[in-house]
C-alpha positions as CSV (number, residue, x, y, z in Angstrom):
1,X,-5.9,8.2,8.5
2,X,-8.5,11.2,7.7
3,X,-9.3,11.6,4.1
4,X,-8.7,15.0,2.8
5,X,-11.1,17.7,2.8
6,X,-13.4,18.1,-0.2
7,X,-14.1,21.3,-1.8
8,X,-17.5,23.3,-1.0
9,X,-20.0,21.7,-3.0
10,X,-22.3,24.4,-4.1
11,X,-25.5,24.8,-4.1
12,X,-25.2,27.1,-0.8
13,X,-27.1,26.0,2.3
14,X,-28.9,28.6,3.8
15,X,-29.9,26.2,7.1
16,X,-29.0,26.9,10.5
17,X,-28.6,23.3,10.7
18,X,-27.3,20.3,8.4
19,X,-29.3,19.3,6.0
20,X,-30.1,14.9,6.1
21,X,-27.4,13.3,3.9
22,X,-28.1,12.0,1.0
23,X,-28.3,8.2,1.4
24,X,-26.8,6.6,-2.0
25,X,-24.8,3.5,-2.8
26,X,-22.5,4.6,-5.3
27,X,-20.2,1.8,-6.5
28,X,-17.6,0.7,-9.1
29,X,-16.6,-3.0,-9.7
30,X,-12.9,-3.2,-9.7
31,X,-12.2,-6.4,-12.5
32,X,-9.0,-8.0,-11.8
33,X,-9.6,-11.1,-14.4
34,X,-7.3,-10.6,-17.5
35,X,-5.9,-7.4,-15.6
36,X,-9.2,-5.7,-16.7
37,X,-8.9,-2.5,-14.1
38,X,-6.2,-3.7,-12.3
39,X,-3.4,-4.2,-12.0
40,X,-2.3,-3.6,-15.7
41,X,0.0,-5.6,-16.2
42,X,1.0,-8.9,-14.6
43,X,5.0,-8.1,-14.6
44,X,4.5,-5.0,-12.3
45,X,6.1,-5.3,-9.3
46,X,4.9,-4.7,-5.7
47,X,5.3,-1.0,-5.4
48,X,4.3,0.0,-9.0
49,X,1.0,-2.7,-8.2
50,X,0.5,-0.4,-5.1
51,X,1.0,2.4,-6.5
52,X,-2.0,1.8,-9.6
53,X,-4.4,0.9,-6.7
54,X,-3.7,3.4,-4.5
55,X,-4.7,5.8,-7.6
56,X,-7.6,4.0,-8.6
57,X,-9.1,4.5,-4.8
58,X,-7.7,8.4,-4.9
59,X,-10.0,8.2,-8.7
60,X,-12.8,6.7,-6.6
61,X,-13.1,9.3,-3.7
62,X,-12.1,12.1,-6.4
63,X,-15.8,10.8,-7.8
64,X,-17.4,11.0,-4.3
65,X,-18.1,6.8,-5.0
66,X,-18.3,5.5,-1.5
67,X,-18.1,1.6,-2.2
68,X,-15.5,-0.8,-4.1
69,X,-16.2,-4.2,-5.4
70,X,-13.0,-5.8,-6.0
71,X,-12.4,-9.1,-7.5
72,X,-10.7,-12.0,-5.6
73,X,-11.4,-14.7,-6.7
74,X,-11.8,-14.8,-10.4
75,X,-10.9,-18.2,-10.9
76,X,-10.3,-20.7,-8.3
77,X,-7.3,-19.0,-7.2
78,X,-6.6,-15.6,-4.9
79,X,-5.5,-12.1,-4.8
80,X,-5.2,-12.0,-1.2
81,X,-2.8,-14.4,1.1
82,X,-5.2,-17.3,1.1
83,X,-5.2,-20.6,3.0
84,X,-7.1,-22.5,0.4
85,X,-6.5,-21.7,-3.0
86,X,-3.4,-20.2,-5.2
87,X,-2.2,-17.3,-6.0
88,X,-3.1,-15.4,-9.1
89,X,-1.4,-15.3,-12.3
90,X,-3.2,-12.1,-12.9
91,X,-1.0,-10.7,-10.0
92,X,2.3,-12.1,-10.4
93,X,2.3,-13.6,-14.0
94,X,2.4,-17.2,-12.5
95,X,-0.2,-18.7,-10.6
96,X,0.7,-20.3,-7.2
97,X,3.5,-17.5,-6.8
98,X,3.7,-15.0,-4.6
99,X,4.2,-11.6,-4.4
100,X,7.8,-10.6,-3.6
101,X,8.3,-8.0,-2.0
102,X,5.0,-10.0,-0.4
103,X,1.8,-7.9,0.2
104,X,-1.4,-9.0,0.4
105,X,-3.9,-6.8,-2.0
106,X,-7.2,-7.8,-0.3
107,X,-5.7,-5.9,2.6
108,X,-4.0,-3.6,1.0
109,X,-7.5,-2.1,-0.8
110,X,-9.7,-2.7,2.7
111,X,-6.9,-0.4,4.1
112,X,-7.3,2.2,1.4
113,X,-11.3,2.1,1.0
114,X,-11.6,2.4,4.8
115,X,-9.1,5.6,5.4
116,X,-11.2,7.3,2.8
117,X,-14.9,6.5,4.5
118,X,-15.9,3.7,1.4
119,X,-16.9,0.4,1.8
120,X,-15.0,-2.6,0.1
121,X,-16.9,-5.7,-0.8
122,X,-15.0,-9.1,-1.8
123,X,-16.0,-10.0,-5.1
124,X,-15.8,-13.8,-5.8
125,X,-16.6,-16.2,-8.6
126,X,-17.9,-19.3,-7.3
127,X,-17.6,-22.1,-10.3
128,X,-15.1,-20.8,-12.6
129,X,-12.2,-22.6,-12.3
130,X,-9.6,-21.7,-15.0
131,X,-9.1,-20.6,-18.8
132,X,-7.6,-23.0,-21.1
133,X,-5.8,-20.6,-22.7
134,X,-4.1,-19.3,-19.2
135,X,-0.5,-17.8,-19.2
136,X,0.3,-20.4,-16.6
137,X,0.2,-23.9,-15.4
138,X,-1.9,-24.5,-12.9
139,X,-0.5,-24.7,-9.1
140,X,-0.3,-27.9,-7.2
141,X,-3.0,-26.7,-4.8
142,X,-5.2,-25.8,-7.4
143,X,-8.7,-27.4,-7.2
144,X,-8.3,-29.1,-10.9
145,X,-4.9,-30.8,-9.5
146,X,-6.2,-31.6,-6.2
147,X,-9.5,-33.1,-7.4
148,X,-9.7,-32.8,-11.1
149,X,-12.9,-35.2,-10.5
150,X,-15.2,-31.6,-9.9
151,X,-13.8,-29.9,-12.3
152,X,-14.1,-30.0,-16.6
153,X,-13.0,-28.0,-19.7
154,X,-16.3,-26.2,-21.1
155,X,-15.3,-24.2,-24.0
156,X,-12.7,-21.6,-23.3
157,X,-13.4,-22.8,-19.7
158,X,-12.4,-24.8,-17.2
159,X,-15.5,-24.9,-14.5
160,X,-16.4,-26.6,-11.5
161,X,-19.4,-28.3,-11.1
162,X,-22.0,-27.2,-9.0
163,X,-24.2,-30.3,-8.1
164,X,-20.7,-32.0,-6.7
165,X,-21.8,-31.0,-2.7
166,X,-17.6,-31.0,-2.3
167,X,-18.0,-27.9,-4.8
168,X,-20.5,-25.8,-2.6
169,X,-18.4,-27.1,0.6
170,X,-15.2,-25.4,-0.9
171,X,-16.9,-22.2,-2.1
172,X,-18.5,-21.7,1.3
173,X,-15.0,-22.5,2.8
174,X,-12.9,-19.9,0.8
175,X,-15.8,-17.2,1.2
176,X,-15.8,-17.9,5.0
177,X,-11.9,-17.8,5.3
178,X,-12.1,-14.3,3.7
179,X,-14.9,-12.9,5.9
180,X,-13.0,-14.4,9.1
181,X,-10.1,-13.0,8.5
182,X,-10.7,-9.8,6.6
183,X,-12.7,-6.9,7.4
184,X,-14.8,-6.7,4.6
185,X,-18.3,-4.7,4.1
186,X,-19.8,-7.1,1.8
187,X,-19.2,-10.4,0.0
188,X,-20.1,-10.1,-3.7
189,X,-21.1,-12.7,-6.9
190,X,-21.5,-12.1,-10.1
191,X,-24.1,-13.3,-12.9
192,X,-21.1,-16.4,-13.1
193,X,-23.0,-19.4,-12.0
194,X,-23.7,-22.4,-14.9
195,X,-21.7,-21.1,-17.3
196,X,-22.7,-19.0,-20.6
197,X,-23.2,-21.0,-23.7
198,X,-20.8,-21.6,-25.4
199,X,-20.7,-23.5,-29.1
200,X,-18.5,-26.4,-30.7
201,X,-17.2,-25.0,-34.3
202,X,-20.6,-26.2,-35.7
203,X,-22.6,-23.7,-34.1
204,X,-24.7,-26.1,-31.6
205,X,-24.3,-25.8,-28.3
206,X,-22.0,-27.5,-26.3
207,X,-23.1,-29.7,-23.7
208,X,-22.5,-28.7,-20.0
209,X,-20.6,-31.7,-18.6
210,X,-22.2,-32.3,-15.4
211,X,-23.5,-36.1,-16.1
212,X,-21.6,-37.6,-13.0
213,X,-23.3,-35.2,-10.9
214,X,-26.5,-35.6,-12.1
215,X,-26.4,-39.5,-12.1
216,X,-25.6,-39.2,-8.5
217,X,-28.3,-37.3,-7.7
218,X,-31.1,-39.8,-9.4
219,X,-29.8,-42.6,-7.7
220,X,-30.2,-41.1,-4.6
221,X,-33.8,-40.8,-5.6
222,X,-34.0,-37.2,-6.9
223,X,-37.1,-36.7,-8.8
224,X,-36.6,-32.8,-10.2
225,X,-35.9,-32.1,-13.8
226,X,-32.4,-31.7,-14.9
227,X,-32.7,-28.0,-14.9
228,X,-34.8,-27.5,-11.9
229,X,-31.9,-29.7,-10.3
230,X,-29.5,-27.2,-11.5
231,X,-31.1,-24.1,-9.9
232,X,-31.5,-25.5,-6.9
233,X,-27.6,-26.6,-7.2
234,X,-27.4,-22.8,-7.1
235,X,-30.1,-22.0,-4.7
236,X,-28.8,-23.8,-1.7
237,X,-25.1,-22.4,-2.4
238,X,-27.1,-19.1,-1.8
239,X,-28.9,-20.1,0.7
240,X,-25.9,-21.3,2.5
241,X,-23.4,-18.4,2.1
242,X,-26.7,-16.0,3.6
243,X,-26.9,-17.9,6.7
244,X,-23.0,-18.6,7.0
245,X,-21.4,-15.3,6.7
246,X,-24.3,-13.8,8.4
247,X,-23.2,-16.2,11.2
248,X,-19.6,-15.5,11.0
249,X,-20.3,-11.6,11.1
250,X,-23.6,-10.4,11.3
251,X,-22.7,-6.9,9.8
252,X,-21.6,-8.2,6.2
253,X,-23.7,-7.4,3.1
254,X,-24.4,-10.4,0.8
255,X,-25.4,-9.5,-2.4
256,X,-25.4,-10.7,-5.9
257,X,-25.1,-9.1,-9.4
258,X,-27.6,-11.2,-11.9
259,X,-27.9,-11.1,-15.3
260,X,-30.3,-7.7,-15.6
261,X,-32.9,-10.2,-17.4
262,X,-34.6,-12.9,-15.4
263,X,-36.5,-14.4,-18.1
264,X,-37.5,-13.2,-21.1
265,X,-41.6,-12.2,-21.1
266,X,-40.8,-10.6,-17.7
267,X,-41.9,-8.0,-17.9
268,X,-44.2,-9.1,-21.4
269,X,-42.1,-6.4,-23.3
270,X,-38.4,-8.0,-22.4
271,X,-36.4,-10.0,-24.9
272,X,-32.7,-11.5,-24.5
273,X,-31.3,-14.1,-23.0
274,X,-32.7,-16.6,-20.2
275,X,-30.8,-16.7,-16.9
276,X,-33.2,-18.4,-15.1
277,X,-33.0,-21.4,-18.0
278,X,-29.1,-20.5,-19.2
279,X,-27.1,-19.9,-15.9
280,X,-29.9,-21.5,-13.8
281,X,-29.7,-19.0,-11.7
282,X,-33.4,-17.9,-10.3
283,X,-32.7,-14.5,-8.8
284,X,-36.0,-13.5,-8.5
285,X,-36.1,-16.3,-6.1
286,X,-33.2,-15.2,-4.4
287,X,-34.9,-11.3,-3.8
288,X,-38.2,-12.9,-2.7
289,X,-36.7,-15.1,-0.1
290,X,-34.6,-12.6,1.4
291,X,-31.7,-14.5,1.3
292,X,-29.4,-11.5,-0.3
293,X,-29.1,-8.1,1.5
294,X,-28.7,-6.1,-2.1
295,X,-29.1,-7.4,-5.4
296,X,-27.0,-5.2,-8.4
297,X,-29.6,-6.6,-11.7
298,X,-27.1,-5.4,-14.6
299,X,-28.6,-3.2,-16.6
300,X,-26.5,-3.1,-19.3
301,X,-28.7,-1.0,-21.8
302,X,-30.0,2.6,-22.7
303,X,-33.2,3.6,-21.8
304,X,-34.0,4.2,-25.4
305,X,-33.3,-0.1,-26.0
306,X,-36.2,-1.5,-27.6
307,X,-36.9,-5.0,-25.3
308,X,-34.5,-4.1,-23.1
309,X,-35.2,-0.4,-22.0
310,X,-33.7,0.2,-18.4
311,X,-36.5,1.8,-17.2
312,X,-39.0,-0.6,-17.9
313,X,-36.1,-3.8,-16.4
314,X,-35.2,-1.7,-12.9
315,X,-38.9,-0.8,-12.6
316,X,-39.5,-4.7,-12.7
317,X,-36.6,-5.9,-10.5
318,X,-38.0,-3.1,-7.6
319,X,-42.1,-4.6,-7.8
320,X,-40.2,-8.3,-6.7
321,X,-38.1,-6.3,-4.0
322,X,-41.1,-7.6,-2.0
323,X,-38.8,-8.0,1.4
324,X,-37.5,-4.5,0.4
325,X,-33.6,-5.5,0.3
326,X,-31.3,-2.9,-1.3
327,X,-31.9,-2.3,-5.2
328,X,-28.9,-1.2,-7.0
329,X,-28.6,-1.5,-10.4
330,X,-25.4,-2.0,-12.5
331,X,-24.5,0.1,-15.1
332,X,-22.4,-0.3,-18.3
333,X,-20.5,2.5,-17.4
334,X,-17.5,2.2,-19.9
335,X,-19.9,2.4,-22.9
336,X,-21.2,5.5,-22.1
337,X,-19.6,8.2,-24.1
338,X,-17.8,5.3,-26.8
339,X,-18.3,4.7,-30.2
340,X,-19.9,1.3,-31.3
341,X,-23.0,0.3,-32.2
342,X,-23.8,-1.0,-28.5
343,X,-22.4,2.7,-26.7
344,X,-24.5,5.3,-25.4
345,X,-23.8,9.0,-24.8
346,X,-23.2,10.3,-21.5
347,X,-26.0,11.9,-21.1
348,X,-28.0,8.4,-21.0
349,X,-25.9,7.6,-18.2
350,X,-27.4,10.2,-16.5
351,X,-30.2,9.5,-16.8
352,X,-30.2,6.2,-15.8
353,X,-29.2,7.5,-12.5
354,X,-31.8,10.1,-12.0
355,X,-34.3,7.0,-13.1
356,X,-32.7,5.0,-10.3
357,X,-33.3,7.8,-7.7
358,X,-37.0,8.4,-8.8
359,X,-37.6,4.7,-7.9
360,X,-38.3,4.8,-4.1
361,X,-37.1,0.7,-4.2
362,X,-33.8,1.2,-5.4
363,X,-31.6,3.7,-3.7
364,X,-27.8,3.2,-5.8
365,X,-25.7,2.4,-8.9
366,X,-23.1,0.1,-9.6
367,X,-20.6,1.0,-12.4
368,X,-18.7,-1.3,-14.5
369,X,-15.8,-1.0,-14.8
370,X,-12.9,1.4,-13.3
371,X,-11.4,1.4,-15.9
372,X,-14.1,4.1,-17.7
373,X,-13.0,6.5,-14.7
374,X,-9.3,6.6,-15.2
375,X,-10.1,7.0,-18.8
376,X,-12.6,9.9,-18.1
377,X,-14.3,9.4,-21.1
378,X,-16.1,11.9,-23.2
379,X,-15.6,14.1,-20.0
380,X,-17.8,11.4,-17.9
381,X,-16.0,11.8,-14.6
382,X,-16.3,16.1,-14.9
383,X,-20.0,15.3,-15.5
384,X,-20.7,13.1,-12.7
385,X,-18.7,15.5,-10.5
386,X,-21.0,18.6,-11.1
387,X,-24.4,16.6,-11.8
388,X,-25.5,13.6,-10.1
389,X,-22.3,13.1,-8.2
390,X,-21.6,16.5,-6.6
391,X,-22.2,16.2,-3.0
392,X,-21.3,13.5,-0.9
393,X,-23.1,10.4,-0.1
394,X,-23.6,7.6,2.7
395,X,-24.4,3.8,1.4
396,X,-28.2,3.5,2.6
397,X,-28.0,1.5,6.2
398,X,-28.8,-2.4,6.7
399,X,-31.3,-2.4,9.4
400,X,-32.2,-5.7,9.3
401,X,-28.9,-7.0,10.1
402,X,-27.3,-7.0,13.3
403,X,-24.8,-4.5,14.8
404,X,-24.5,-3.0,18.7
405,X,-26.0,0.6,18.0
406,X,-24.0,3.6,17.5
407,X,-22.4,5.2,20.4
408,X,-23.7,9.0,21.2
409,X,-21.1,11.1,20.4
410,X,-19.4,13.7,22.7
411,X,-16.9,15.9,20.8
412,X,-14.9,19.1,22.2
413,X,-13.2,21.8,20.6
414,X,-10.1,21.8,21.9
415,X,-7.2,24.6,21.1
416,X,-4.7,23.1,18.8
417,X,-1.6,24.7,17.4
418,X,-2.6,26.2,13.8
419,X,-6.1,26.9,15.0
420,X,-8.8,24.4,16.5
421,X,-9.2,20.4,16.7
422,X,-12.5,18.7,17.4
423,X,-11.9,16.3,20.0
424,X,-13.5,12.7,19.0
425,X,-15.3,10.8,22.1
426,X,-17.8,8.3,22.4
427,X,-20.2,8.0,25.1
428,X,-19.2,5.2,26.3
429,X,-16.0,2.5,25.8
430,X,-16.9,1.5,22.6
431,X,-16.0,3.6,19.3
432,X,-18.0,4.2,16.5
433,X,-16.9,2.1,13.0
434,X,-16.9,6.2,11.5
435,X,-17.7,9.4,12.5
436,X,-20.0,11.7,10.2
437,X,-18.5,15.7,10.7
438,X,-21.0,18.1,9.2
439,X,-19.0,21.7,8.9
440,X,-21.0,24.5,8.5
441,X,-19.0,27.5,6.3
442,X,-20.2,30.8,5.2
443,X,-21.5,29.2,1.9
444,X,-22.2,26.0,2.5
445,X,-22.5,22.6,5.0
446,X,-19.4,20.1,4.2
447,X,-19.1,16.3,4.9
448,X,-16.5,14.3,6.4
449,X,-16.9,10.9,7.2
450,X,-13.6,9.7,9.4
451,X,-13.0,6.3,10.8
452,X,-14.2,5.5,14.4
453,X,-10.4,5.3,15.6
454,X,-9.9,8.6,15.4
455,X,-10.1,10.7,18.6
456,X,-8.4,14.1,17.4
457,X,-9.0,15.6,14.1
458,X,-8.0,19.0,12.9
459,X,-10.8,21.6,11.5
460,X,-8.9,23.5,8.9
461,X,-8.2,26.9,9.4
462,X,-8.9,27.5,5.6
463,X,-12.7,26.7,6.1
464,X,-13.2,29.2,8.7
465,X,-16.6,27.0,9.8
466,X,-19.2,28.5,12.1
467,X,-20.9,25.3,13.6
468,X,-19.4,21.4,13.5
469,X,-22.3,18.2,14.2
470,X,-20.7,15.2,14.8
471,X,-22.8,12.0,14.1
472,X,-21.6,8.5,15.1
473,X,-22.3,5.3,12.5
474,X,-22.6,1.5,13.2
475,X,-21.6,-1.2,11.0
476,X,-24.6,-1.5,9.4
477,X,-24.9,2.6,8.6
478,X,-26.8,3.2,11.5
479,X,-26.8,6.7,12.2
480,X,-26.2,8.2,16.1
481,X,-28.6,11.1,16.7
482,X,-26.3,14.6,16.5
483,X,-24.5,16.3,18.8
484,X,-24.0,20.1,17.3
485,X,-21.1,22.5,18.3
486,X,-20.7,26.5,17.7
487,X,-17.4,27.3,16.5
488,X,-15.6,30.8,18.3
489,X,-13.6,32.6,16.5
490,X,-11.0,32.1,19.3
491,X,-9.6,29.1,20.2
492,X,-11.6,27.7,23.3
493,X,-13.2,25.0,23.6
494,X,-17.3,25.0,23.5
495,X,-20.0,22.8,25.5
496,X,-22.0,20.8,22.8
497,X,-26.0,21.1,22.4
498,X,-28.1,18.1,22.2
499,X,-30.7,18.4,19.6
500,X,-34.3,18.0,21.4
């Protein structure tokens, strides 16, 4: 399925030939935890679920985003047709039930992000297990039922524990089942590891219950701290899920969205809270040792915030992108253009993303929630459209991981019935995963990114374009070198010219 045709995106392009694409990753977490983004409500039945994602991906390409994040697993259980764990009550009102008429929405949004040239990335929680104030009762295959040994109410919470090994074995299981079976871009955590604090009605804080663990784990003869123990609880889950998916399908992106403060005093000017001593969860580690291919830091605040300025926080995060993995900080999108103490106009939003493109190690944003761009709020989305956000964009490539190289393209102009077709062939047997169009009009060059499937695609008539390139892509956004084509004003066919 070919997305439609954008508009002309003005400036005009004077260029003989296209101009280099603007490499950006421009993403949008989709929340499905108390129906946050979607869907709405959890009585909505299959088409009217459909239906509400559908739109949100039209909202998304309407934006020119070119990746969704989109939450599966919020809580030990599944918004896809899983193997392992149950179905959502955020879906279908009762967890362990299925959809009827059954879909499966993991699918369903792959499906939808691919026919419009984004990238979908499986967003998982790996410890929460449950709310104790959930609509439902848990299901029967539900980790808390099954083994209610490695799992524990913490505040509002219920949470698994991560220095039970049978914990990490089952997150690394579920993750894997998804990237086997599903053809995802990327594999996605939050800043969800230890939990957040939480407080008894005293005010101190309560105690994470981890003791039977930890007990364990001295007899054995462990000798670190309690809360070194704990990161590196964390650390080899990460380490893991790197080298596993990796191994399972060398093409997927692992990355992680921490906390956007990794201690406080780093850099000297930062305040807030401690993740590294809080979540135990040493990201910086994580970025140093390579084992995530983009890490999303959320910065959450203006870049007028005294002690937590975003400026000063992304410019820290890119000096430890020492291995030079992909950058892209998160942004709290839906405050921008609210009232509240916490909000920010939309013009700091801006320029949070101009900051982000001045800083040669990051190279994308990350937008939370969805919900802000079906709201367009304060005229955000109209904004974006003719600032930042006005021409199209390709998520920057992987190169370090592995994918067979993109196929040289061979395309033909071909007469077609209401005008001319560009004929879509690889040289060779194997087809690109997309194909990058470039059409050159009397005003400007315009982008079309089509999947690799597609061997016949029809220039509109409407455009009236002088010149096509056609540009193959790999899995990991490796770009083929272009093959351009003169347009006639009749309808024959044209041999292409090799750039030398």
């Amino acid at each position: 399925v070919s997305p439609p045709v954008p508009p002309p995106v003005p400036p005009p392009v004077a260029s003989a030939e296209a101009p280099p694409l603007l490499r950006e990753f421009r993403g949008v977490w989709v929340a499905t935890v108390g129906n946050m983004d979607w869907p709405s409500k959890r009585t909505l039945s299959t088409a009217e679920q459909q239906a509400e994602l559908r739109a949100l991906f039209d909202r998304a390409e309407a934006l020119r985003l070119n990746a969704v994040i989109f939450q599966v697993r919020p809580a030990g259980d599944a918004l896809y047709d899983s193997r392992i764990e149950p179905w959502s009550e955020f879906l279908t009102g009762t967890q362990g039930k299925r959809p009827d008429p059954f879909w499966d929405p993991l699918q369903f949004a792959i499906d939808e992000a691919h026919a419009r040239g984004m990238e979908l990335h499986a967003w998982f929680n790996p410890y929460r297990a449950g709310f104790t104030r959930g609509k439902s009762p848990l299901a029967k295959n539900h980790l808390a039922r099954t083994h209610p040994a490695l799992v524990s109410r913490y505040g509002s919470y219920l949470w698994m524990d991560p220095g039970e090994p049978a914990v990490r074995e089952r997150t690394v299981r579920v993750v894997l089942d998804v990237v086997k079976r599903y053809d995802v871009d990327g594999i996605h955590f939050d800043d969800y590891f230890y939990p957040y604090p939480e407080n008894d009605r005293r005010g101190r804080e309560l105690p994470f219950a981890d003791a039977r663990s930890w007990q364990k784990y001295r007899r054995a003869g462990g000798r670190l701290s309690r809360a070194d123990w704990r990161r590196e609880n964390v650390n080899v889950l990460v380490r893991e899920l790197d080298e596993q998916i990796h191994k399972t399908k060398p093409w997927v992106r692992f990355g992680i969205s921490p906390f956007g403060i990794w201690r406080p005093g780093f850099p000297a000017q930062v305040r807030g809270f401690d993740a590294y001593e809080k979540l135990y969860a040493d990201a910086r580690h994580w970025l140093r040792e390579g084992w995530v291919d983009y890490v999303v830091p959320q910065l959450y605040w203006p870049t007028t915030k005294q002690g937590q300025a975003y400026p000063v926080l992304l410019d820290w995060w890119a000096q430890e992108n020492v291995r030079q993995r992909h950058l892209w900080p998160g942004n709290f999108t839906s405050r921008a253009g609210m009232p509240g103490a916490s909000a920010f106009p939309v013009s700091d939003l801006l320029e949070q993303i101009r900051l982000t493109r001045l800083q040669p190690l990051a190279s994308g944003n990350v937008h939370f929630s969805m919900t802000s761009f079906l709201k367009n709020q304060a005229g955000m989305n109209d904004t974006l459209r003719v600032g930042p956000y006005r021409a199209a964009a390709l998520p920057p490539a992987t190169p370090w991981l592995k994918a067979p190289p993109p196929p040289q393209p061979t395309p033909h102009v071909v007469q077609a019935r209401d005008g001319m077709a560009l004929r879509l062939t690889p040289d060779g047997r194997s087809a690109p995963w997309q194909w990058l169009v470039r059409l050159r009009t009397d005003t400007a060059w315009i982008t079309m990114l089509l999947p690799g499937a597609t061997s016949r695609w029809t220039i509109p008539a409407s455009l009236s374009p002088t010149k096509v390139t056609v540009s193959a892509l790999n899995r990991v956004g490796t770009e083929s070198a272009p093959v351009s084509l003169s347009l006639p004003s009749a309808s024959t066919s044209s041999p292409a010219e090799r750039p030398r």
